[in-house]
Every structure is written in structure tokens, then in C-alpha cells.
N, C-alpha and C positions, 0 to 999 in steps of 0.2 A: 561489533564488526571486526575490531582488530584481534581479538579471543579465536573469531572464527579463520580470519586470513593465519592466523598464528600459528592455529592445528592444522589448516592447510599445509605449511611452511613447514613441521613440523611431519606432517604426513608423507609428504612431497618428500624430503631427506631422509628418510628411513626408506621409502620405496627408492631411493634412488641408489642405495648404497646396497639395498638386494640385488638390485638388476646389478650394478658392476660387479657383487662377488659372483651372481650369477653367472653372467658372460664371461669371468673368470675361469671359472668351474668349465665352462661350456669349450671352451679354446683351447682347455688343457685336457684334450683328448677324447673327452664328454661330448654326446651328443645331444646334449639339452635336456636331454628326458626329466634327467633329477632334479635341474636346477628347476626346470617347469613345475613338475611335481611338488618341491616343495615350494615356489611360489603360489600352486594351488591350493596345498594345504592352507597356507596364509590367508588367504584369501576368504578360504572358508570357516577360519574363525574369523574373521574378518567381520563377514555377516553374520557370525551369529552374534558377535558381542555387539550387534547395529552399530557400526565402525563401515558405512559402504563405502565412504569416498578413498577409503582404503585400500577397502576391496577394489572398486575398479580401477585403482592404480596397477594393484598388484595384476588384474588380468590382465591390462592391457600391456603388461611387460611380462608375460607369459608367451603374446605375439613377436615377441623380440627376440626373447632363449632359446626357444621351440620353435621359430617359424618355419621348421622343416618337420614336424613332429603332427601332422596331420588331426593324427586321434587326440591328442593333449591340446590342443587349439580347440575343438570340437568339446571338449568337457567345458571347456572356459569360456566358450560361446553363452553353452546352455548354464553352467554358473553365473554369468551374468544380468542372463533373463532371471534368474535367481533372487538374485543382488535387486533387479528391478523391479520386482514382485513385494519383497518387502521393505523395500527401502518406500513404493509406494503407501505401503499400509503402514507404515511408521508417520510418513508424513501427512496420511488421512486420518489417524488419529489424533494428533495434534490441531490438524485443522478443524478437524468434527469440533474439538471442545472451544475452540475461538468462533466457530458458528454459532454454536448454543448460544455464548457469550454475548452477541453481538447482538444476537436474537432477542434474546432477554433485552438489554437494552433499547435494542427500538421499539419492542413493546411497552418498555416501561413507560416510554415519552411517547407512543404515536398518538394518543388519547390527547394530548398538549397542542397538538397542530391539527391546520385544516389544509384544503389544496383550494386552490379560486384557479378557474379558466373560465373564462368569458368567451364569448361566440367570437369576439374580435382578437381574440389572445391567438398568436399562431404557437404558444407553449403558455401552461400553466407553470403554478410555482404553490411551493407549501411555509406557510408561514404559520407563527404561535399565536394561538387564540386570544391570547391579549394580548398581542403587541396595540397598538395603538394604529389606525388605517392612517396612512402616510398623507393627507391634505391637509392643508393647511393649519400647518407646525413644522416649524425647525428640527429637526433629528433625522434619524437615518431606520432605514425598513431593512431586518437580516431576513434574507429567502433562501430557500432552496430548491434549484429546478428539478426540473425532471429525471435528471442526472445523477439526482443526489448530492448535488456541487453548489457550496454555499455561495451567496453572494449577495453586496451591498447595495441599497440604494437610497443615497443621501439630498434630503430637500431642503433648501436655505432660504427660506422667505424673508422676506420684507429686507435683506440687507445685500446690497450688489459689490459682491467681491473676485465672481467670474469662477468660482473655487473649480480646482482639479482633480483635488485630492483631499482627501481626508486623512488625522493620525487621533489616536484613543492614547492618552496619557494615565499609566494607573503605578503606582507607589513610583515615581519616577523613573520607570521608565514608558517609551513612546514606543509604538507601532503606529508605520504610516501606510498607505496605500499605495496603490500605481497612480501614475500620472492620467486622467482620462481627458487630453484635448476637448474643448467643446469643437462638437463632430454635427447639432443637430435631432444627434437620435440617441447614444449612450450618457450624451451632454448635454442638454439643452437648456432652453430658458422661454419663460411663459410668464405672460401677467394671468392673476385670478382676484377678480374685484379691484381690479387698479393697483395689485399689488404685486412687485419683479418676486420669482421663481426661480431658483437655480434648481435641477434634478440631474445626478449623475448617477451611474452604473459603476459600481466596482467589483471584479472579477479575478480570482485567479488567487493563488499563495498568498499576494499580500493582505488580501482581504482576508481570508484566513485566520492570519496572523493577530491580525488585528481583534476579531474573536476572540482568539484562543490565547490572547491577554489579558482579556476582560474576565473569559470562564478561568484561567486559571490562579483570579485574586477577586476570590468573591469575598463580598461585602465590602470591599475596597472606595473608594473615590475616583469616579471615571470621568475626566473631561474629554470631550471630543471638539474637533478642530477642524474648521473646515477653510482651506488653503487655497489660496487665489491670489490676487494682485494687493491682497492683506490676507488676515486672520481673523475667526470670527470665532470664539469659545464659546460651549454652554457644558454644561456640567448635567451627564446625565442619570436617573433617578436610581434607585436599589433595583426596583420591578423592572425600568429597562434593562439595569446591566446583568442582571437573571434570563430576561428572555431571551439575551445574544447567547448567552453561555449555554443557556438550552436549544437553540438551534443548532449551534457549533457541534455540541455533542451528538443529539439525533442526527445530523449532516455525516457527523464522521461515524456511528454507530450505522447509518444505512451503507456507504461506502463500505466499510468494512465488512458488512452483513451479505455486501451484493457480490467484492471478493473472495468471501471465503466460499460462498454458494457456486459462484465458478470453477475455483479450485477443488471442491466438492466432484464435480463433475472430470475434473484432470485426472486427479488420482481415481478414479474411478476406473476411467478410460485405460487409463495407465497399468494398471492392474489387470483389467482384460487382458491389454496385448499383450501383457508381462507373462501370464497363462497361458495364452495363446502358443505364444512363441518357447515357451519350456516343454509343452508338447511336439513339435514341431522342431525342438534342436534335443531329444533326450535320447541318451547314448543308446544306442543297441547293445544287448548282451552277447556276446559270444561263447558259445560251447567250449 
């Protein structure tokens, strides 16, 4: 990110010192024409060397030297449509190859998961075929709904500590979760055979995080912790802290499989109008 704001900054100061020698040029008796013109040039290696944010610096300070120069405004219109024709196919082939990518990986792992809706579920959810089914036992179930959007759900039998939150301790350091007030419905609490039940929902980045602790120190030592009005530790197995690390991944492998499949369809779009509109602005020849 800062590489990219850099060359902006970077880009941003070299077009800015065109336009003042420009408008220079322009004031001192010049009617723009040259300064435009070679700001056009510019522009036009611009894109070729796929340098676009260049280029549309450089055109849209062609509208500033020239704003009197009708026909030279009009070439840098339709150079722009230009500019945005393959600055699109630049950035669809890039994305082409993180679809593949993405592709390949949830194929790798879709075979690992299954999806459960019930007639009474108003949404399903896809969890890993060995996790363990969440009744009656201590740990936590990693889902992912319909969304594609991971998420927790932690059950604390036999021991009444009201817990809110959860945190996974692995080589010393901790990830915690959100706060989930008991609410009833994301909180709640139930006897099963005379025995108290705590089940909560956890949703969102932190839950995540918490994950993508666990996937990112495999075969490590995982305690999980589940936080209330005390603390209640157990220390969870090799096969569980795999299966979190494998949801995490296929979670984030669909997520990113379902944006680039969108963006797929952007630049696509983008490229139409980009043609579209370079028909629709290309110079007329004159005799």
C-alpha cells in the first residue's frame, strides 16, 4: 500500500510540474496547442508502457492547457476511452489468474465439507465432515453460511460460567472474540438430561482471527477459553485444530473465488463501454 500511494505521489509530481511548465508555455503567447500536444504525446506512451494512472493525469491536464483547443480536447477524450480499454484488460488478466487460483483451491477442499438445512433452518450452513456434531461436548463448531462468511459456535456443558466470549491461545499469543451478551437467541442457555448448556454465536473479523491463528501454526498447541463470570480452559485436539484451519481456508478461498467472479464480470463490462465509447469519440479525418 505505501509502494502504491508512493508512485502515486510520485506520479502526481511529475504531472504537476508538466502542467505548470505547460501553462507556462501557454501564457507566453502560445495557444495551448503545443503544450496539449505534447502532453498527448505523454500520455500516449503512457499507455503503452501500462503506466494508466499517468496517463489520466496527463489527460485530464490537457483539459486545463487546451481548454480552448476544441479538436485537442476531443483526441484526449477518445485517448481515454483508450486508456480505459486496456487498463481494463490489464486488470482482467490479473484477475483471470487469482480466479483460477481461488478456483483450484475450493476445489481442492470442497470434497471436505458438507452443507445441513433442515426444513426448520431459515439458512443452511457448510461445515467439515469430521468435525465432530456439536451435542453434548465442550468445544466449539467453525461454519460457514451461505455467504461464504465464517463463523463460531461454542457450547460449554456441564460447567456455569455465563461465558461471552471465547479466545484460542497458540505459541503465546491469544485471539479473542466479540463480546455476545446472553440475548436468548445468539446466547443462550438450556439443560440436556439435567445438565446447564451454555451456546453462543460468534460472528464477524474477530472470529476470524481466531481461525486464522490457529491455520496459521499448524501442529501447534491450541487452548481455547471460554470467558464469563470465570474461565474455563480445555485444550483442543491435532484433528480439531486442522479442521478450523480448513474451514478458514475454503471460507476464505470461496470469498475470494466469489470476488474475483464478480470482478470478472466488471472488467468485462468495462471493456464493452470502453469500445463502445472509442467508436463513438474517434476523430474524424479531414481532407
Amino acid at each position: 500500500m505505501i509502494r502504491k500511494e508512493l508512485k502515486m505521489y510520485n506520479v502526481l509530481s511529475r504531472i504537476g510540474i508538466l502542467l505548470i511548465l505547460a501553462i507556462s508555455v501557454a501564457s507566453c503567447g502560445n495557444n495551448g496547442s503545443d503544450a496539449g500536444e505534447g502532453l498527448l504525446t505523454e500520455a500516449e506512451n503512457a499507455i503503452t508502457s501500462g503506466d494508466f494512472l499517468q496517463a489520466y493525469c496527463l489527460i485530464d491536464s490537457i483539459n486545463v492547457v487546451s481548454k480552448d483547443n476544441i479538436e485537442l480536447r476531443k483526441r484526449a477524450l477518445h485517448l481515454r476511452t483508450i486508456a480505459d480499454e486496456k487498463a481494463g484488460i490489464a486488470d482482467s488478466i490479473v484477475n483471470d489468474s487469482v480466479l483460477r487460483a481461488e478456483t483450484a483451491r475450493v476445489e481442492a477442499l470442497r470434497n471436505s465439507f458438507k452443507f445441513i438445512k433442515t426444513k426448520d433452518m431459515v439458512e443452511g450452513y457448510t461445515v467439515h465432515k469430521k468435525a465432530a456434531p456439536l451435542v453434548q461436548r465442550t468445544g466449539i463448531d467453525v461454519r460457514i453460511n451461505e455467504q461464504n462468511e465464517l463463523y463460531i459456535v461454542s457450547l460449554l456443558r456441564g460447567v456455569n460460567i455465563k461465558h461471552t466470549q471465547i479466545s484460542a491461545t497458540v505459541n503465546g499469543t491469544t485471539a479473542t472474540s466479540s463480546n455476545v451478551p446472553y440475548n436468548g437467541s445468539t446466547n443462550y442457555r438450556f439443560k440436556d438430561e439435567g445438565v446447564e448448556n451454555e451456546m453462543v454465536t460468534f460472528r464477524g473479523a474477530k472470529a476470524d482471527s481466531l481461525c486464522m491463528l490457529i491455520r496459521d501454526n499448524p501442529g501447534a498447541k491450541v487452548v481455547l477459553t471460554f470467558i464469563g463470570s470465570s474461565r474455563h480452559k480445555v485444550n483442543l485436539s491435532a484433528a480439531e485444530a486442522k479442521i478450523i484451519a480448513d474451514t478458514y481456508n475454503y471460507s476464505q478461498a470461496l470469498q475470494r473465488k466469489k470476488k474475483s467472479e464478480g470482478l470478472a464480470l466488471y472488467y468485462a463490462n468495462k471493456i464493452s463501454i470502453a469500445r463502445k465509447q472509442q467508436a463513438a469519440t474517434q476523430p474524424t479525418n479531414k481532407e
